[in-house]
N, C-alpha and C positions, 0 to 999 in steps of 0.2 A: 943232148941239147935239143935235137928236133923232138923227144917227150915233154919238155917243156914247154916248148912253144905250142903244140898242140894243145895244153891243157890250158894255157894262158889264151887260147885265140877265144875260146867261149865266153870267157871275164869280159873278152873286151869289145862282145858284141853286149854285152849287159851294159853299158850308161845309155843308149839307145833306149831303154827301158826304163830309165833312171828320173824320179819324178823333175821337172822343169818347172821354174813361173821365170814369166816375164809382165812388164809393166808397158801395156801399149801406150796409152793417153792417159794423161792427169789433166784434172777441168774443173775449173767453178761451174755447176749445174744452175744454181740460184744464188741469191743474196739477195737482204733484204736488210734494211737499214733505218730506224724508226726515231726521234725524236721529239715523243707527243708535247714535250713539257717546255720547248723551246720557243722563247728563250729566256725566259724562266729560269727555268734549272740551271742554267750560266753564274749566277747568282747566290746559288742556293749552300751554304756553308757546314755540310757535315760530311761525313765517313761514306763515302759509296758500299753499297751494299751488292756484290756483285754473286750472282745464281747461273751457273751451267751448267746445261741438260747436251745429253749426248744421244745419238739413235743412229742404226747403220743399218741401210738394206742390203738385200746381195741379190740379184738378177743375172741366171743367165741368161746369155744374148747370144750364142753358138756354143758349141761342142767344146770343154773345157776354155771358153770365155765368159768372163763373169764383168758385171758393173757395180762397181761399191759404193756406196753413197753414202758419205760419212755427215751426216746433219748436227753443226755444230750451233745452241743456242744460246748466247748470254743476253742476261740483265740487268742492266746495273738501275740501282735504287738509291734515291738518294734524300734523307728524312721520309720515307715511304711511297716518294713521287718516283716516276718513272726517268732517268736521265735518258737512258738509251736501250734500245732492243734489236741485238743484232741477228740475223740467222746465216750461213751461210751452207750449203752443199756442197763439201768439195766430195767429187767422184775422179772412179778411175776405173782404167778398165785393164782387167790381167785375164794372162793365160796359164792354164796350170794345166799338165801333160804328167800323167802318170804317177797321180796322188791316191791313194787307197782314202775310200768316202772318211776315216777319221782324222786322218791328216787334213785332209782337203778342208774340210768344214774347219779343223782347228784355224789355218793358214787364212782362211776368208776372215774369220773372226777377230783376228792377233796382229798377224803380218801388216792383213792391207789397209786397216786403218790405224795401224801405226806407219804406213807411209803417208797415210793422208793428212793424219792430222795435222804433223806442221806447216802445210801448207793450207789448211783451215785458220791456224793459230796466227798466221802472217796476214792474212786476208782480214782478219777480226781485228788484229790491232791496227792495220794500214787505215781500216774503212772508221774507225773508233776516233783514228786520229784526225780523219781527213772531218769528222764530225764535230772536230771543235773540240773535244775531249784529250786526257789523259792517254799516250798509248796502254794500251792495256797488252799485259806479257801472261799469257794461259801459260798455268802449270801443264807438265809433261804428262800423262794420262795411261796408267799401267792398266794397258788392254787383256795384256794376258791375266792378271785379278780379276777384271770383270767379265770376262768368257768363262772363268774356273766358278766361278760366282753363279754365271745363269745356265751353267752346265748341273751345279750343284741345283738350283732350284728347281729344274726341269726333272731332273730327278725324285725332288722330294713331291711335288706335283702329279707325277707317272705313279709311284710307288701311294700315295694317297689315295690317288682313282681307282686300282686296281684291289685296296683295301675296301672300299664303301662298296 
């Protein structure tokens, strides 16, 4: 019994070493809220035409503490006029502790702004609404597609370069 224990007591100095994230602060960084066409566009009787652009920084700001900036853009269109242009930053800040550099970059990429975004997506429809408009409900946004996406391109870019 004490050969057991002995070989178990190394295990269980190992989660001590065992990678961590935690989620310190979630925040609107900016917003911005535009209705060039109003009130006009109140008016206006066709099919909104709505366009979302996505873009994430990563910052770190100490020794596995990072800031993510998830900049979420819509526009809606309306017979080609502008109804509304929303933008919003929502950021947050984590701690990650014991991520080997390709985990860690995947988890910045996937993870955290799949915690941000619907808290991006609640701010866009709240500020949409409070704008006189239609709440507006954002589809859910498969991150880990688009990391695997600019993982792929970055490669065919590298492998290009070193070709010419």
């Amino acid at each position: 019994m004490t050969e057991e224990n002995k070989t178990a007591a190394p295990q269980a100095a190992n989660p001590e070493n065992a990678p961590t994230m935690s989620i310190q602060k979630l925040y609107v960084k900016d917003l911005s809220f535009e209705t060039p066409n109003a009130p006009e566009i109140f008016n206006e009787k066709g099919q909104p035409e709505i366009k979302m652009n996505l873009n994430q920084k990563v910052k770190q700001i100490a020794d596995g503490t990072y800031e993510i900036v998830l900049t979420v853009t819509v526009t809606c269109k309306i017979l080609e006029k502008t109804a509304y242009l929303v933008e919003v930053q929502q950021a947050g800040i984590f701690v990650l502790q014991n991520f080997d550099e390709a985990i860690m970059h995947q988890t910045l990429g996937t993870y955290c702004p799949n915690v941000l975004f619907p808290y991006a997506r609640q701010v866009i429809s709240d500020i949409v609404m409070n704008g006189g408009f239609q709440p507006l409900l954002l589809q859910p946004v498969n991150f880990d597609q688009l990391y695997a996406q600019q993982m792929q391109q970055a490669q065919a870019q590298a492998e290009s370069a070193t070709k010419q």
